[in-house]
N, C-alpha and C positions, 0 to 999 in steps of 0.2 A: 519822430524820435531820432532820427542817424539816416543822413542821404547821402552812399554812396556814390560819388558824381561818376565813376568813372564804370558805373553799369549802367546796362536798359532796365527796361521797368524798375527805375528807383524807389517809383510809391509802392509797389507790390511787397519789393523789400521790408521798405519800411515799415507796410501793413503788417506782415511777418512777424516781422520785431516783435512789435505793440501787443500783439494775438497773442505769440507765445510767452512773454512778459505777463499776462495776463491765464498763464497758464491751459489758455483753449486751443486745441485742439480739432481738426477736425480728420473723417477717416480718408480723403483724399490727400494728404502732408506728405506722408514718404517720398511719395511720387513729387508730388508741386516743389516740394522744397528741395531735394533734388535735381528736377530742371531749374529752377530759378537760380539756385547757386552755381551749378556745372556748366550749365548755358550763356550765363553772364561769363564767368571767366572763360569759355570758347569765344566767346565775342570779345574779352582787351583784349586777349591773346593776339587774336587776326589782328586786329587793328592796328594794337602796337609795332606787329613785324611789318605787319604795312609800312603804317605812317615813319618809322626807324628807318627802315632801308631807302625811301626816299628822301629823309632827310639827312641823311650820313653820303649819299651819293650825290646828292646835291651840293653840300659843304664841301667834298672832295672834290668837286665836281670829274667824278670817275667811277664805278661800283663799286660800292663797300661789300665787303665778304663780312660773313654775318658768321659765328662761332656760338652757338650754346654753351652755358657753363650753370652748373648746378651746387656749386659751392664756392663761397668767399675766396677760397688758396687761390683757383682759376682766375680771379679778378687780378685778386692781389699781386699772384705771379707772372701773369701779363702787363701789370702796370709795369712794373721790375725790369722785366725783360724787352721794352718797350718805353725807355723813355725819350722827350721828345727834346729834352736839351740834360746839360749836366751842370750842377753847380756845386757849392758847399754844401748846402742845404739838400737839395733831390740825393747829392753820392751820398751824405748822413744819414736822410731816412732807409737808402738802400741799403747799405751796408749794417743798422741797424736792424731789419728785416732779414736778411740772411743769415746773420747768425743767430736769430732767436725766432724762427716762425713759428715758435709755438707760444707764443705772446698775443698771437695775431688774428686770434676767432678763427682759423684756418676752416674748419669742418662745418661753418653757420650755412644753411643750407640756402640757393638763391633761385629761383626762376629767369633768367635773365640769359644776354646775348651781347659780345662782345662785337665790334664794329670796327674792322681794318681796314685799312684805302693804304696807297702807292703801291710801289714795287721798291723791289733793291732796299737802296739805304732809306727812302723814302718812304719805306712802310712803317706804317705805325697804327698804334691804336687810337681813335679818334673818336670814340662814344661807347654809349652802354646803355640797354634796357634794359627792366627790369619789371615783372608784374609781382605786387605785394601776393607774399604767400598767406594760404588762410592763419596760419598763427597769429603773422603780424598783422592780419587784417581787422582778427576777433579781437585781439589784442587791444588797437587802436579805435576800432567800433565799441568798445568796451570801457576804455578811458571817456571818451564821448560821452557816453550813454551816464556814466559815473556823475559826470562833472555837471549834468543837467539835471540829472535828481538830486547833486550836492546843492547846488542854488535851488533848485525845488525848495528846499528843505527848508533852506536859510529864508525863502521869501517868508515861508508859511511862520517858520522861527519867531519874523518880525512881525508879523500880524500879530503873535501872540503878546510879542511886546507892548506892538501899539493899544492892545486892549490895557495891559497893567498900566499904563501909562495914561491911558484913558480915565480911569480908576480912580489915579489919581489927580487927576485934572490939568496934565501938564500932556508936553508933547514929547514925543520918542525922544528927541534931541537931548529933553531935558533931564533922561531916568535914568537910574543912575542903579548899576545891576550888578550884584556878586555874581562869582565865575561860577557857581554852586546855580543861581535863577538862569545865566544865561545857559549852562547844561542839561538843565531841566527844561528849556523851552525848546531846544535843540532835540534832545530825547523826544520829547511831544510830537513836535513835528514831523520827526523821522517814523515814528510808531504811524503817526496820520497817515505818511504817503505810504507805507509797508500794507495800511488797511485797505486803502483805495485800490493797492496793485490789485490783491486780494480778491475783491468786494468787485475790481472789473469798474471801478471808477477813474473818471480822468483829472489827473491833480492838473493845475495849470502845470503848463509846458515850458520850458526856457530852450529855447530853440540851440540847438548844439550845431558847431560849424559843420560843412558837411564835410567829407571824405575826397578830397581830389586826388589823391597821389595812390589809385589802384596802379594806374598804368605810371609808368615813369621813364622820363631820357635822360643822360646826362651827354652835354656839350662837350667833349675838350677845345678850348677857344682861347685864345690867349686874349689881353685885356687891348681894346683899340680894334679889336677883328668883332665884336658883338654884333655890330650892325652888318655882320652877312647875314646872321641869325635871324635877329627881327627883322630883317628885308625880306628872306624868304617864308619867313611865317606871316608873313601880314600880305606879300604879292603874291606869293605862289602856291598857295594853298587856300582852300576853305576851312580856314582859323581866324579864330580872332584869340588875340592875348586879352584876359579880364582880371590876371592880377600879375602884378609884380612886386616882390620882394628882395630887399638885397642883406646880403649877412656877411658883418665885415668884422671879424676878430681878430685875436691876438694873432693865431694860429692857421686862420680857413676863411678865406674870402669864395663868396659865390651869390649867386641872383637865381632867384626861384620865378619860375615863371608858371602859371594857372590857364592853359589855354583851352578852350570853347572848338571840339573838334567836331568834323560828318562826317561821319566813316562812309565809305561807298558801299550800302550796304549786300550790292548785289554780286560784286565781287567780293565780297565775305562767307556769302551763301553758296558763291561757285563753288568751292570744294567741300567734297563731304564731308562727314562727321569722322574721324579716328574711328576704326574698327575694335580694336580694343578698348576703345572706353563705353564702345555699345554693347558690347558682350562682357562687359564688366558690371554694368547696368543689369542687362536683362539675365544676368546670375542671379543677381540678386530679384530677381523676379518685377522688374519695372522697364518704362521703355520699350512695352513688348510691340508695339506701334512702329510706323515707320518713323524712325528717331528723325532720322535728316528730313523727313517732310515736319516734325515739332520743332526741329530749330530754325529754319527756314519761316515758319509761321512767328518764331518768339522773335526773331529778329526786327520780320518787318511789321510787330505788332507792338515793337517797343521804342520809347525814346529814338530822337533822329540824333543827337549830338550827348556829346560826352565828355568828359574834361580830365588832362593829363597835366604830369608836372612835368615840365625841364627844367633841368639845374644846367649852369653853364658855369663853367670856370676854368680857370687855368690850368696846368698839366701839373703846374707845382703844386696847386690846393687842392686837385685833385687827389695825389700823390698825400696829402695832409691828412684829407678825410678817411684815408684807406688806411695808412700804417704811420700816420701820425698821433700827435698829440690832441685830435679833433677826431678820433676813428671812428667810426658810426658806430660800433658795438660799443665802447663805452657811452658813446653819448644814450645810446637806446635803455642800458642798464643805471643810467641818471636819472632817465624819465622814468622807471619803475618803482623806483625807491624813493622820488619825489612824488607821489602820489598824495595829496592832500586825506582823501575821503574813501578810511579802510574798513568799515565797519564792515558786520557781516551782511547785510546788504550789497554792497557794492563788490565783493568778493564774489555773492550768489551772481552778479548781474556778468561778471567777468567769464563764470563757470557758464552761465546759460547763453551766451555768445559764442563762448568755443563750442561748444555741444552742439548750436545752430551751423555752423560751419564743418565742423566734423562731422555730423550726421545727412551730409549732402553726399559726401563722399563712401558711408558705409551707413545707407539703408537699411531702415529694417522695414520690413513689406506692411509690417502693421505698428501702430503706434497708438494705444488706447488713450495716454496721458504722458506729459511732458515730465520726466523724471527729476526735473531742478525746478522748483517754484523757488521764486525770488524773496518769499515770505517766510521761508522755511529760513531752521538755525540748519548745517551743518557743520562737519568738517570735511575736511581736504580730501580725508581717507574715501569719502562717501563720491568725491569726485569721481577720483581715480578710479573708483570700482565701476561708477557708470559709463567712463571712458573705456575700462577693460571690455564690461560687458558691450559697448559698442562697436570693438576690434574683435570681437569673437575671441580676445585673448584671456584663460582661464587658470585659475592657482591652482596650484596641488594642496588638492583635500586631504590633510594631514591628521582628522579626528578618527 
């Protein structure tokens, strides 16, 4: 269904999916879903601050000091305050920036780690982590998930074609369909796959790209210096790069990179588990077990390698993508709105994603049945209330 590359046990995940898309349920879930979700992100987590801090002190070749930031201002106003030359263009966007930062998504909230090297005038900022949060993860798991039962639909659509077309003794090519038959075969289709969710049948599959960019780097490099980068990911590490892409627009030049990582998993399991996230757990009545001996086991009972993105580009397109005319919050509020396939299907499938993700994080100790089936009509309103009742957050009873 949706392989998130940048966790261990991907198929478990994905088994997960499948199960609860299908509405089943079993009375071990609280707990497994739970670990699987919390446990995979403790593990980019480690990983990333690992593989970051080696590779930012390596690029420096000096130690990078590493700075936590949990909101976009934090990036943003380090870029600002931090740049690595001056032009027309960099003083425009700054100066454009300081007098309007509230143009600027200021408050989007980030998981992420800023990365300094020199001293003096020589210091600056020189990279950035970041792990996808659960919103943008369900978010993006959810687009996925979308766009593979949208072609689901269309294949089944055209079966139903090539039967009329059968019919009448010609070939699909040659049939020739009011917008009224082709709505009607589309409707058809989409009813089919809603029954099978249903029914606990497997419609054929269209396999959806998977998920590389949990874990994420960004380079600052200027262009003619790349090949320090791919020198040091290809000799000095246990990586391989498996994809490259490059995006070159009006506005934002940069190169995506897809790399094949081993995280050392024994230095990952050296430090304990967060004390407040196991007595956050075992409030909620789970984990009542030795936690750091269950993560210790989930680690080296999972996947050896994992796959991260780097972006690498310039200080100036960096500088583009942040409080430019290429800003990543416009572009993300693009992608939402261009959304091909709204039906209430694909809305339900949006809603049972977040809920799988939100409900990792606020357990309930028993769970009879999945409150979002995929089959069902809702609205919004019916969301939002299974989200409240999921926060333990409650209205005032006004009757």
């Amino acid at each position: 269904m949706i392989t998130i590359g940048g966790f261990i046990h991907r198929k478990e995940v994905e088994d997960l999916f499948w199960r609860w898309f299908h509405g089943k349920v079993r009375e071990s879930d609280p707990e497994y879903v739970t670990k699987l979700i919390l446990l995979n992100n403790v593990y980019v987590s480690r990983y990333l601050n690992l593989w970051s801090r080696q590779l930012f002190s390596a690029l420096a070749q000096s130690d990078a000091r590493e700075v936590a930031i949990y909101t976009k201002a934090e990036l943003k106003d380090a870029l600002v305050s931090y740049p690595h030359y001056h032009n027309e263009h960099v003083d425009e966007l700054i100066r454009a920036y300081v007098a309007h930062r509230e143009r600027y998504y200021l408050e989007t909230p980030i998981h992420g780690k800023l990365y300094f090297a020199g001293r003096g005038v020589e210091h600056r900022l020189v990279g950035t982590s970041r792990m996808k949060r659960a919103r943008r993860l369900a978010e993006k798991s959810a687009r996925r998930i979308i766009d593979m039962i949208f072609d689901a639909i269309k294949m089944r659509a055209q079966a139903y074609a090539d039967i009329r077309a059968k019919q009448f003794g010609i070939p699909r090519s040659q049939l020739v369909s009011s917008a009224a038959e082709m709505t009607r075969e589309f409707e058809r289709a989409e009813q089919r796959i809603i029954e099978d969710l249903r029914e606990g049948i497997t419609f054929p599959k269209v396999s959806a790209p998977p998920i590389n960019d949990v874990a994420g780097v960004k380079v600052f490099i200027e262009r003619g210096d790349e090949d320090r980068l791919i020198e040091y990911i290809e000799s000095r590490t246990q990586c391989e790069i498996i994809e490259k892409e490059e995006h070159n627009a009006k506005h934002y030049n940069a190169t995506n990179l897809i790399i094949r990582a081993r995280p050392n998993k024994d230095l990952i399991c050296a430090t304990p588990l967060e004390t407040t996230l196991i007595e956050r757990m075992r409030a909620k009545g789970i984990w009542l077990g030795d936690a750091q001996k269950d993560f210790e086991s989930f680690v080296y009972s999972g996947e050896d390698d994992v796959f991260v993105e780097i972006i690498y580009s310039s200080f100036e397109d960096i500088l583009e993508s942040e409080i430019g005319k290429s800003m990543h919050e416009d572009r993300i509020s693009d992608q939402r709105q261009r959304q091909e396939y709204n039906s209430h299907l694909a809305r339900n499938i949006e809603y049972l994603v977040q809920y799988i993700f939100a409900f990792s994080s606020f357990p309930d100790k028993k769970l009879s049945e999945i409150p979002i089936k995929v089959w069902t009509r809702y609205l919004p309103d019916y969301f939002d209330e299974i989200m409240k009742n999921l926060y333990n957050a409650q209205d005032i009873d006004f009757q």
